[in-house]
mmCIF file as gemmi writes it, N, C-alpha and C atoms, coordinates in Angstrom:
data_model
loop_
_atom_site.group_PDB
_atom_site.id
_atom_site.type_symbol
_atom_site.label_atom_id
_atom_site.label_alt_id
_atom_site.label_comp_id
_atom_site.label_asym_id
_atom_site.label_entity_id
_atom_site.label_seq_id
_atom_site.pdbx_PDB_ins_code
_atom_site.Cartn_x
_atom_site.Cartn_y
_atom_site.Cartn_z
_atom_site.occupancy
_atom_site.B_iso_or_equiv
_atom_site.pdbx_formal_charge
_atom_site.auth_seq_id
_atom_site.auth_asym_id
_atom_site.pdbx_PDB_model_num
ATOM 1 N N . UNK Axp A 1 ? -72.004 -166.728 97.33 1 0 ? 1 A 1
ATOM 2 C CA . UNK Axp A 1 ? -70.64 -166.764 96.855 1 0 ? 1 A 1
ATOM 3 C C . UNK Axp A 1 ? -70.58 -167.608 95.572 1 0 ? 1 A 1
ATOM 4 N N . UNK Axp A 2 ? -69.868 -166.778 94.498 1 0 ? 2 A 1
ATOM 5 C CA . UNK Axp A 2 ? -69.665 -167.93 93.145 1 0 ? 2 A 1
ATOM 6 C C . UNK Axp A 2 ? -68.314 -167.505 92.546 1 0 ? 2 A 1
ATOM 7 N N . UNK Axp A 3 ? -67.646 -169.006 92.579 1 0 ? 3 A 1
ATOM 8 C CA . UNK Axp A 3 ? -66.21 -168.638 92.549 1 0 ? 3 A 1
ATOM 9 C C . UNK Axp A 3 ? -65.506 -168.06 93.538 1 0 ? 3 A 1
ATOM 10 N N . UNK Axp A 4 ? -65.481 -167.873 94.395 1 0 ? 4 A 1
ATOM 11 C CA . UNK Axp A 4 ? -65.475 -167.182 95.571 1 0 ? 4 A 1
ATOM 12 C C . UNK Axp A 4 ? -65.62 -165.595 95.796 1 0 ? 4 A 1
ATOM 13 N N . UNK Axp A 5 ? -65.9 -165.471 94.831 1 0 ? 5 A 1
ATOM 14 C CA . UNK Axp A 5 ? -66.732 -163.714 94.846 1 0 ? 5 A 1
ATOM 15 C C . UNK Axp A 5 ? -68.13 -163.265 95.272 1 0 ? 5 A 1
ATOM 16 N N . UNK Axp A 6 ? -68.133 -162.022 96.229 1 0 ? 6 A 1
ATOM 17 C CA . UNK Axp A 6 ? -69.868 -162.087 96.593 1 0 ? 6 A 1
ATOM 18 C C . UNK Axp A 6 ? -69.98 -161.659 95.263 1 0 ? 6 A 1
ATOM 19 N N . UNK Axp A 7 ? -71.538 -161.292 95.255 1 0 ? 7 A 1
ATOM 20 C CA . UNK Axp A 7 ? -72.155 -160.71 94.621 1 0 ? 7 A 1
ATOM 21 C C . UNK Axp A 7 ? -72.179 -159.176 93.953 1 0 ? 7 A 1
ATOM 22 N N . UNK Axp A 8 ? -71.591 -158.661 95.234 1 0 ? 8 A 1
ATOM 23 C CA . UNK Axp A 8 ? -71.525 -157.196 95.022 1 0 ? 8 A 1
ATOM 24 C C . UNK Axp A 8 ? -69.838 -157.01 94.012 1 0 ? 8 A 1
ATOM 25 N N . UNK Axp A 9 ? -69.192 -157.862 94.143 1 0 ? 9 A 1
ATOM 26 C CA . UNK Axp A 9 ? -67.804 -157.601 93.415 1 0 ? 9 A 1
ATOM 27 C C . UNK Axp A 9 ? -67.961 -158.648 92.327 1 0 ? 9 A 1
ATOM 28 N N . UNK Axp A 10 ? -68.83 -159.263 91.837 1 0 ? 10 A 1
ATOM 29 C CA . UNK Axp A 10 ? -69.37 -159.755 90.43 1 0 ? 10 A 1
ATOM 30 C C . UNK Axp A 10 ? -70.201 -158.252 90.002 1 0 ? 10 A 1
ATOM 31 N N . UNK Axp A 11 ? -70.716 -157.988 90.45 1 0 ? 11 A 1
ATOM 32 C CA . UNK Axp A 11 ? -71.595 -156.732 89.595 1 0 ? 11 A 1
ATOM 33 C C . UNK Axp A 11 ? -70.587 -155.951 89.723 1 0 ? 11 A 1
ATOM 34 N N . UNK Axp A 12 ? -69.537 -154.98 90.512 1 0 ? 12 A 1
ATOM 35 C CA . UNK Axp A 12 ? -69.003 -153.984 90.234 1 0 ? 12 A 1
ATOM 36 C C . UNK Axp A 12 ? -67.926 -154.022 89.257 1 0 ? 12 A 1
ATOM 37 N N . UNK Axp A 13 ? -67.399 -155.546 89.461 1 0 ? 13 A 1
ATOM 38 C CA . UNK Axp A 13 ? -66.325 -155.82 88.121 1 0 ? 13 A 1
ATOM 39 C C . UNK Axp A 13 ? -67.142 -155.294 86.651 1 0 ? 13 A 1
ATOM 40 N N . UNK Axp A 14 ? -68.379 -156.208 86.77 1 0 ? 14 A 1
ATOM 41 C CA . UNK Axp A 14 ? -69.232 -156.275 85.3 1 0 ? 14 A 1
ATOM 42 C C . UNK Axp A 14 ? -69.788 -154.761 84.835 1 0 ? 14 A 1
ATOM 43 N N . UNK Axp A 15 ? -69.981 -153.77 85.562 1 0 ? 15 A 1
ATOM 44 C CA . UNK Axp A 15 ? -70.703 -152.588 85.271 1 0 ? 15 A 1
ATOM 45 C C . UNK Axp A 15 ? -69.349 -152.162 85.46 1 0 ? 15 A 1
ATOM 46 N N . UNK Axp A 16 ? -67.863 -151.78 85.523 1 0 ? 16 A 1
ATOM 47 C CA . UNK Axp A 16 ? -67.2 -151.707 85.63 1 0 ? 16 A 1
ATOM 48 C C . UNK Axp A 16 ? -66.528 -151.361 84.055 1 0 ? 16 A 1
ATOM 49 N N . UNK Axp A 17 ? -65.733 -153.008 84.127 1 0 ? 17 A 1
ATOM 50 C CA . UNK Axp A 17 ? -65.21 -153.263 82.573 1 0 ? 17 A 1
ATOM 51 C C . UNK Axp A 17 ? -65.877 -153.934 81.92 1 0 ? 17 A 1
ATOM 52 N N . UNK Axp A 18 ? -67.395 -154.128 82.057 1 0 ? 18 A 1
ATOM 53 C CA . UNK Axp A 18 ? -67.912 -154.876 80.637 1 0 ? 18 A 1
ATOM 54 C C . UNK Axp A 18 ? -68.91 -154.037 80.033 1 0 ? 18 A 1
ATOM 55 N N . UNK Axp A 19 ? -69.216 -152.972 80.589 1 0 ? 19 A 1
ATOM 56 C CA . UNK Axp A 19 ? -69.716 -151.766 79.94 1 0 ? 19 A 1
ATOM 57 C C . UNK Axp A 19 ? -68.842 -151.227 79.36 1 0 ? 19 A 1
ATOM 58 N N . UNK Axp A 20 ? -67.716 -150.697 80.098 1 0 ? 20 A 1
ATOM 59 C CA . UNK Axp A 20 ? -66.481 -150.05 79.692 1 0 ? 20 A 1
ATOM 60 C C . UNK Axp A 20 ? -65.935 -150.796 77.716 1 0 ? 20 A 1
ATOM 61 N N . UNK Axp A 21 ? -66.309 -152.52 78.176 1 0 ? 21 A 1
ATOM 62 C CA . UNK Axp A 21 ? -65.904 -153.151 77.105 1 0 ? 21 A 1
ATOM 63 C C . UNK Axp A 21 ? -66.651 -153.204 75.933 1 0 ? 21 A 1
ATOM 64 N N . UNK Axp A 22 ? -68.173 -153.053 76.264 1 0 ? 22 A 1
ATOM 65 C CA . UNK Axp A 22 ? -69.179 -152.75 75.612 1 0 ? 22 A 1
ATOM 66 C C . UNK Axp A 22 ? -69.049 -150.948 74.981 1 0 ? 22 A 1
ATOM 67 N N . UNK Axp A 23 ? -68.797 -150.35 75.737 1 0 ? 23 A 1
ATOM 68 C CA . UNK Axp A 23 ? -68.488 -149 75.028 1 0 ? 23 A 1
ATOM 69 C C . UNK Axp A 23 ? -67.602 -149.225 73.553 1 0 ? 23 A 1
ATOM 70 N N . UNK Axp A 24 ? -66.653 -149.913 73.713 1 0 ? 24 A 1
ATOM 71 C CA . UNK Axp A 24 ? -65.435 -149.699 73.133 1 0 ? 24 A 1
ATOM 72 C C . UNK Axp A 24 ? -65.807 -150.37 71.922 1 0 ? 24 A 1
ATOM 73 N N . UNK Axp A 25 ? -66.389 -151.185 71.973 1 0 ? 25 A 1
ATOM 74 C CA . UNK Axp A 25 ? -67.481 -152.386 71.072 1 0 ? 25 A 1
ATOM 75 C C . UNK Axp A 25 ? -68.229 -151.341 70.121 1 0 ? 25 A 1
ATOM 76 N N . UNK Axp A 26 ? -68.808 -150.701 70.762 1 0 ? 26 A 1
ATOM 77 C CA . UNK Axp A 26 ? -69.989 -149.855 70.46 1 0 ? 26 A 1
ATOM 78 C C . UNK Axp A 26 ? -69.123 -148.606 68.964 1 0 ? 26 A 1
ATOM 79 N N . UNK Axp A 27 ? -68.045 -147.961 69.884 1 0 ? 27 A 1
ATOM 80 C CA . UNK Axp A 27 ? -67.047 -146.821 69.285 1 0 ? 27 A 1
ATOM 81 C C . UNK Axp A 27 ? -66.983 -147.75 67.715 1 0 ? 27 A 1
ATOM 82 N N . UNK Axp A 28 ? -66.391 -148.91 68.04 1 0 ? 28 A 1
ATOM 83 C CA . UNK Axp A 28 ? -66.254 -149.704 66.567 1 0 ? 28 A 1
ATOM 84 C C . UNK Axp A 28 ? -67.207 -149.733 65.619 1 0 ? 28 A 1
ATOM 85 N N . UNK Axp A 29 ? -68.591 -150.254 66.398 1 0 ? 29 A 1
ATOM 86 C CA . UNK Axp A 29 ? -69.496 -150.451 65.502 1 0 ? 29 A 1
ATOM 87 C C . UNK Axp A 29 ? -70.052 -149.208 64.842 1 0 ? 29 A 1
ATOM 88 N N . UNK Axp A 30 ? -69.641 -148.131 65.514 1 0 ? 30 A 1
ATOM 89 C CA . UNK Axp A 30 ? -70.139 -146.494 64.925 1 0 ? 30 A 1
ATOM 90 C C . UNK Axp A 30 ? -69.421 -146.515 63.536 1 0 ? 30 A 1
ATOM 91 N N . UNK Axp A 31 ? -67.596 -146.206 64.051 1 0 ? 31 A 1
ATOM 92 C CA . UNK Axp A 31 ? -66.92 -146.235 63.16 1 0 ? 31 A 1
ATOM 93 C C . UNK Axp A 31 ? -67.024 -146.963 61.828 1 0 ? 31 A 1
ATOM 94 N N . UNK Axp A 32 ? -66.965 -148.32 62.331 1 0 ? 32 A 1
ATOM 95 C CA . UNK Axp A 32 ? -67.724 -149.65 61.072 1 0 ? 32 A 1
ATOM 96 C C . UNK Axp A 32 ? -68.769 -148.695 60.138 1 0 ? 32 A 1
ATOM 97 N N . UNK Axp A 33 ? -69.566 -148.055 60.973 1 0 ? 33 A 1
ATOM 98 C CA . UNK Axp A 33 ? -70.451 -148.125 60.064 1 0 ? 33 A 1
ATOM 99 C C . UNK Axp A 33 ? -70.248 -146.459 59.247 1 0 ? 33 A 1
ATOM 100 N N . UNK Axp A 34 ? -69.909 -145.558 59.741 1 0 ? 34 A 1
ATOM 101 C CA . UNK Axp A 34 ? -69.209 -144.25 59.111 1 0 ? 34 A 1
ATOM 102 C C . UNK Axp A 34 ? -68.347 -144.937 57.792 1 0 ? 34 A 1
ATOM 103 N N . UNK Axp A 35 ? -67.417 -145.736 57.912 1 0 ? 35 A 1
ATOM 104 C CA . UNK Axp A 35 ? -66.475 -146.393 56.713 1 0 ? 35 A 1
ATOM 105 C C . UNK Axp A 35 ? -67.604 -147.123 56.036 1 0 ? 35 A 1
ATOM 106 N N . UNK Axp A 36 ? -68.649 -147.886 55.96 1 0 ? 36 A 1
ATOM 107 C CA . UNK Axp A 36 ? -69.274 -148.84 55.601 1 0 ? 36 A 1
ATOM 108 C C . UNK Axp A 36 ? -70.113 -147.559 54.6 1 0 ? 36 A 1
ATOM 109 N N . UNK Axp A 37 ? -70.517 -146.318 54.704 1 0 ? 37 A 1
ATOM 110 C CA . UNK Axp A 37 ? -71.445 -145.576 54.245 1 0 ? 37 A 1
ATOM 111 C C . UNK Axp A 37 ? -71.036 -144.444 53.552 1 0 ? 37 A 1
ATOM 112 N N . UNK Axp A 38 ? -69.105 -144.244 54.171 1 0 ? 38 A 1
ATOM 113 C CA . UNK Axp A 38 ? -68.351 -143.561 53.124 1 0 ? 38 A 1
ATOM 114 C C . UNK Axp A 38 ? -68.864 -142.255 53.559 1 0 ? 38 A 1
ATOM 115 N N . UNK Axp A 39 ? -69.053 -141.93 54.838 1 0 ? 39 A 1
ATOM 116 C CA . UNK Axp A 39 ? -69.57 -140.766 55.518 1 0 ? 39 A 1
ATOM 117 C C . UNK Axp A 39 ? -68.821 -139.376 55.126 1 0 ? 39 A 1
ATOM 118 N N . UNK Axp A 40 ? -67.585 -139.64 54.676 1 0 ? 40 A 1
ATOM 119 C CA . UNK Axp A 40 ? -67.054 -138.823 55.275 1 0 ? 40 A 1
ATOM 120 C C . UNK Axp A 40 ? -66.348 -138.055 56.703 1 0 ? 40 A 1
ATOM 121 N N . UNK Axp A 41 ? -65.622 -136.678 56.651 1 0 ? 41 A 1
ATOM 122 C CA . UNK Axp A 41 ? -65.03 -136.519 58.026 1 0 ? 41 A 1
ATOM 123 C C . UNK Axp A 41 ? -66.114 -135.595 58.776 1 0 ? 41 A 1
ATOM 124 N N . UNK Axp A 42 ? -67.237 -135.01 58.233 1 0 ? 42 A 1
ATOM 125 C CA . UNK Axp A 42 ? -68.491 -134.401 58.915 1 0 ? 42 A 1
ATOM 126 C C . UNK Axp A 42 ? -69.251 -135.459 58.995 1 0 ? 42 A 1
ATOM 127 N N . UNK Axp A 43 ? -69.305 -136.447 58.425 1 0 ? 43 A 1
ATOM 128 C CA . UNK Axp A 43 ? -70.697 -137.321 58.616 1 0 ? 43 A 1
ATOM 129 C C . UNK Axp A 43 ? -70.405 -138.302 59.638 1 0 ? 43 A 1
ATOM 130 N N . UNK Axp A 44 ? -68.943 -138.2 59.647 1 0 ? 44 A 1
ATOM 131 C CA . UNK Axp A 44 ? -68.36 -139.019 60.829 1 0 ? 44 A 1
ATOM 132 C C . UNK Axp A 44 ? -68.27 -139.163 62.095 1 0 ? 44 A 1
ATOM 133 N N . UNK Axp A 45 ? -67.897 -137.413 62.195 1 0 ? 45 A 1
ATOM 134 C CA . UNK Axp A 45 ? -68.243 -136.331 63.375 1 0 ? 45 A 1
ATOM 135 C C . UNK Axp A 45 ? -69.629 -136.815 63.67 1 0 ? 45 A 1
ATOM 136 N N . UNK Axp A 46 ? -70.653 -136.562 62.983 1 0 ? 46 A 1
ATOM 137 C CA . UNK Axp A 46 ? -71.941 -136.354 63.268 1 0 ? 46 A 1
ATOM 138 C C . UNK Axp A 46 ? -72.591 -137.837 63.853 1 0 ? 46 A 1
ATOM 139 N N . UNK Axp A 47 ? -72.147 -138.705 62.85 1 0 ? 47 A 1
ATOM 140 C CA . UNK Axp A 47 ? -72.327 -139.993 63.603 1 0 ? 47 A 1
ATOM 141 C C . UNK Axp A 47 ? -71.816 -140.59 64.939 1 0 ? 47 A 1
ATOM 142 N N . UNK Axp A 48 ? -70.6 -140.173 65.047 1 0 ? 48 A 1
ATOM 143 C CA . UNK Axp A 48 ? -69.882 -140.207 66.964 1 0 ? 48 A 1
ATOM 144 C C . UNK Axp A 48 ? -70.514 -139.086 67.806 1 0 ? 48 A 1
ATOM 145 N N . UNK Axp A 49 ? -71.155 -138.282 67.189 1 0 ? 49 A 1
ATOM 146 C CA . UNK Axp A 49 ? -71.875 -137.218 68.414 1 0 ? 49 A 1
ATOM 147 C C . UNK Axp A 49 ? -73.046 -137.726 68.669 1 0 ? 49 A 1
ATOM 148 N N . UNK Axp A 50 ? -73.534 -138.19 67.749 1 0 ? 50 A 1
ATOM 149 C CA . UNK Axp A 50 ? -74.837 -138.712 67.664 1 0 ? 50 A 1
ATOM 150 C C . UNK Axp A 50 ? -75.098 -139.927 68.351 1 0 ? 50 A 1
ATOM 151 N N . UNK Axp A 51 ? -74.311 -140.619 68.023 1 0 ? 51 A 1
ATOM 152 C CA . UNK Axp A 51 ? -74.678 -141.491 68.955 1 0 ? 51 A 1
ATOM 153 C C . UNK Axp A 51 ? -73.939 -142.477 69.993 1 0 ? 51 A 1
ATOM 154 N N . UNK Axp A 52 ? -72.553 -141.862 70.115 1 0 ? 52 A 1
ATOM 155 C CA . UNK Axp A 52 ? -71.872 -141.848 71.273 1 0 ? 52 A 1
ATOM 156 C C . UNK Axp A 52 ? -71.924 -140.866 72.351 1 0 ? 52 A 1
ATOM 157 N N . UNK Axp A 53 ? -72.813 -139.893 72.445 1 0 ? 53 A 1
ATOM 158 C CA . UNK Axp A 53 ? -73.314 -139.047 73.2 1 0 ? 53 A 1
ATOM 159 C C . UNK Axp A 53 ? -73.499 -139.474 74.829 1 0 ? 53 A 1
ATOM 160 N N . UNK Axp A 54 ? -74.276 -141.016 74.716 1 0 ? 54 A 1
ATOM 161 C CA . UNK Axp A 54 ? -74.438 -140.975 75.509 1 0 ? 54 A 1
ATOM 162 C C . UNK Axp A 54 ? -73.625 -142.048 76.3 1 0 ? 54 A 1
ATOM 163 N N . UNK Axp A 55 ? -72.753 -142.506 76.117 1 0 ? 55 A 1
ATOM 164 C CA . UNK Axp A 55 ? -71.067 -142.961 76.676 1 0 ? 55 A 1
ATOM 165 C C . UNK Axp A 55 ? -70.664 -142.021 77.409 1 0 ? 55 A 1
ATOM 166 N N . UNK Axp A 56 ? -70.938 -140.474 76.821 1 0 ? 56 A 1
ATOM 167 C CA . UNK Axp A 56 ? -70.375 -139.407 78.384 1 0 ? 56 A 1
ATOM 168 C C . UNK Axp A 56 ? -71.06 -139.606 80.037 1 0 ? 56 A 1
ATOM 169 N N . UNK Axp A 57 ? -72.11 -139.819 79.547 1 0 ? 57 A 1
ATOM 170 C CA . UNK Axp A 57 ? -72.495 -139.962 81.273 1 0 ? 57 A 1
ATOM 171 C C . UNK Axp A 57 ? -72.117 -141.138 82.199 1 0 ? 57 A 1
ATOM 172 N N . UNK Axp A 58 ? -71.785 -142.257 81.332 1 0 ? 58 A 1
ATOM 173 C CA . UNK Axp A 58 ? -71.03 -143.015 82.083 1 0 ? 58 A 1
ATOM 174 C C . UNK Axp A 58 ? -69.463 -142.787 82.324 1 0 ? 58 A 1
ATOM 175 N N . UNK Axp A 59 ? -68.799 -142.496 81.364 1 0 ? 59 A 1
ATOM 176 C CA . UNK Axp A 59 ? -67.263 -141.811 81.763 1 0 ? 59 A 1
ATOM 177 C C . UNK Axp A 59 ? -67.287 -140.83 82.809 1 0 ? 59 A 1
ATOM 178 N N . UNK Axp A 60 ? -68.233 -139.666 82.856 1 0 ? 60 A 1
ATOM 179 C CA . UNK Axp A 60 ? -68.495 -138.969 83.812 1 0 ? 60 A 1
ATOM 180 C C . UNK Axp A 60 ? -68.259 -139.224 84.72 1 0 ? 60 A 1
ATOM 181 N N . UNK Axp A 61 ? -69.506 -140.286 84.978 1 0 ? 61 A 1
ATOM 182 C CA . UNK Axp A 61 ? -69.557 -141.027 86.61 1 0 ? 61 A 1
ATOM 183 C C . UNK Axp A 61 ? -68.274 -141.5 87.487 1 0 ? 61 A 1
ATOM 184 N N . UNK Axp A 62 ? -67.763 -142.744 85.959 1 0 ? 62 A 1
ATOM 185 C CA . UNK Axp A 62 ? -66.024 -143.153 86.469 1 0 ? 62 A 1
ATOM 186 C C . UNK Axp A 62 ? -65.319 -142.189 87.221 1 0 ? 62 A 1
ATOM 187 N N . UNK Axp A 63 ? -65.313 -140.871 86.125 1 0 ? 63 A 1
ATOM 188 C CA . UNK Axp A 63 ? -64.546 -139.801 86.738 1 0 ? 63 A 1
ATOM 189 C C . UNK Axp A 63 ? -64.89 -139.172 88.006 1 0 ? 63 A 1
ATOM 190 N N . UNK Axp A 64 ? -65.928 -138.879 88.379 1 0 ? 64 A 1
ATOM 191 C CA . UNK Axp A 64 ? -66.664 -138.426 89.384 1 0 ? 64 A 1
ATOM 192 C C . UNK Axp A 64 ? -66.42 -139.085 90.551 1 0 ? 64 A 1
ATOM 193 N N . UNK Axp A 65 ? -66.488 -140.781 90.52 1 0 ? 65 A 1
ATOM 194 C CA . UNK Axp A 65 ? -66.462 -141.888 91.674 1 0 ? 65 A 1
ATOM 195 C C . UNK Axp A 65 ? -64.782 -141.754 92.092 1 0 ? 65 A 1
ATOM 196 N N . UNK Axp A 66 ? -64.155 -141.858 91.233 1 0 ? 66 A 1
ATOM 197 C CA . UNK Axp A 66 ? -62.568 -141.359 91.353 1 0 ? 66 A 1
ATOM 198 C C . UNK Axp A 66 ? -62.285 -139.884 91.881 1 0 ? 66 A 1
ATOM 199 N N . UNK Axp A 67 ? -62.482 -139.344 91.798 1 0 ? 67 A 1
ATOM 200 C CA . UNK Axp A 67 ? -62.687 -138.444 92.438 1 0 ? 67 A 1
ATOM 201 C C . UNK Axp A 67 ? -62.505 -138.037 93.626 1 0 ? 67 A 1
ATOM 202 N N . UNK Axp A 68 ? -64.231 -138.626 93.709 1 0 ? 68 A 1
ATOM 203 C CA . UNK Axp A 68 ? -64.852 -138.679 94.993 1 0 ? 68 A 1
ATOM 204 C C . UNK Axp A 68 ? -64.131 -139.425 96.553 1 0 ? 68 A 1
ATOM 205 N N . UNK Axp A 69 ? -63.305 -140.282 95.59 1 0 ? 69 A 1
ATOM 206 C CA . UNK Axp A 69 ? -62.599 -141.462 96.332 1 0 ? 69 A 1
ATOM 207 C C . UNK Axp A 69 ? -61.118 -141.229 96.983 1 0 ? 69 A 1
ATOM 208 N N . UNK Axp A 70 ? -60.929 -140.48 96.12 1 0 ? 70 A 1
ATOM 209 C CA . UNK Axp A 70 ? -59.363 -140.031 96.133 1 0 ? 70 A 1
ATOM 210 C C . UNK Axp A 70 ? -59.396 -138.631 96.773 1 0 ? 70 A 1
């Protein structure tokens, strides 16, 4: 127990919303860098497909566990 939370509801908070928060982090730093390189609205595209790609499989899951739950 820390703080009075087990263990298992410290990790599900953290893989939860601090990935979730880390995603969102991430969306910026794409964007940042599309404006930073003057990409353009295709190079922009190409840079959020590219490499926010793989942010879907975790939204997925969210969606999936909700779901599943409900």
């Amino acid at each position: 127990m820390i703080f009075g939370f087990t263990e298992q509801q410290i990790s599900e908070f953290f893989l939860t919303y601090g990935v979730g928060a880390f995603i969102l982090f991430m969306l910026f730093i794409i964007g940042h860098l599309a404006w930073q390189s003057k990409a353009g609205k295709f190079g922009t595209f190409v840079l959020f497909l590219g490499l926010a790609v793989g942010f879907v499989g975790f939204l997925a899951k969210v969606v999936i566990q909700w779901y599943l739950e409900k």
